[in-house]
Structure formats: structure tokens, C-alpha cells
N, C-alpha and C positions, 0 to 999 in steps of 0.2 A: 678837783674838789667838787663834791656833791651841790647840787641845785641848792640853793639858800641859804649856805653854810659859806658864812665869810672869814677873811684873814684874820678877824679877831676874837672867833669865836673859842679860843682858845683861853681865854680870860674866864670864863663861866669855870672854870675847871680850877683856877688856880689858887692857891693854899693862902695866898695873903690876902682876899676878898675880905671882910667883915671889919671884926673891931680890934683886929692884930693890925692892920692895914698902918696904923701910927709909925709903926717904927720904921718904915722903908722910906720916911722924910723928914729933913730935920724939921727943929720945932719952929714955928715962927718967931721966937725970943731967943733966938741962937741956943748951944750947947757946949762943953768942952770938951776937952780929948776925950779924957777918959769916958762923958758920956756917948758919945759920939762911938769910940770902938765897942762900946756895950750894945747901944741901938743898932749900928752894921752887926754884931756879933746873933743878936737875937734876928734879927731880919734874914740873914742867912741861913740860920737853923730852918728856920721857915720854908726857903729855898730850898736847905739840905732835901726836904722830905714832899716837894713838889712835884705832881706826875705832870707838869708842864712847865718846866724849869728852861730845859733847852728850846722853844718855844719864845717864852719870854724874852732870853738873851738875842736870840735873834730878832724879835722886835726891837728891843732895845737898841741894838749894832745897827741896824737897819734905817732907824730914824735919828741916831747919833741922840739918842737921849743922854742928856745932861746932868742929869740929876735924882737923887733919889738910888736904890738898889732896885736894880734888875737879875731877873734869873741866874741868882746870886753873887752877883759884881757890884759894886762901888764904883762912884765917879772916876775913881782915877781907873778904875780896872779896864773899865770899858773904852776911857780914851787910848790904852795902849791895844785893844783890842782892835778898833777905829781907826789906828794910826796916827791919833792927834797927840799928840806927847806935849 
């Protein structure tokens, strides 16, 4: 890796930064199903079209993030990913 170029410098790049950023965590007054596969549904598309998608998932797997969509996976995807079932 280049002089001053850190492990997270991969975030400046990435497609969910701004005021789309909402939908990759639920709300704090909870949601239901069906909003809940709507917001993972759009948070994905996001992902879909990410030139640092795979990037992200491996941060994500890496620090066993909990919560929230990572380079396009859902809590549960990434536990099976992780190995935590």
C-alpha cells in the first residue's frame, strides 16, 4: 500500500456516502417487514452499482460488523458469512 494511503481509504469511493446513507440502517423508532425488505432492497441497489462493494464486505467480515448493510449483505448474510449462525 502507498505512503499515506490507509485501510479505509476506500470509503471516499463509496456509492452510499451522502443523503442515501439512510437506508443502510434501520430507523431508530423501529420498522416492519415489509419496510425493512424495501430499505435492504434499496440499500442493495446502491451496493449493486458500487466500484468498492467488495472492499466494504471485507471490512465488514473483517470486524464482524453487526449491523446495518455492508457491500451488499444484511445482518444475517454476513453472520453466515462470519460463521456465526
Amino acid at each position: 500500500m502507498p505512503a499515506g494511503i490507509t485501510y479505509q481509504d476506500w470509503r471516499i469511493r463509496a456509492a452510499c456516502r451522502g443523503p442515501r446513507s439512510e437506508v443502510f440502517y434501520p430507523p431508530a423508532t423501529g420498522e416492519r417487514r415489509d419496510e425493512k425488505l424495501l430499505r435492504e432492497h434499496m440499500a442493495k441497489a446502491i451496493c449493486d452499482l458500487c466500484a468498492v462493494r467488495g472492499q466494504c464486505l471485507k471490512f465488514a467480515v473483517e470486524r464482524g460488523e453487526a449491523h446495518g448493510i455492508w457491500g451488499g449483505t444484511s445482518e444475517s448474510e454476513r453472520r453466515v458469512l462470519i460463521g456465526v449462525v
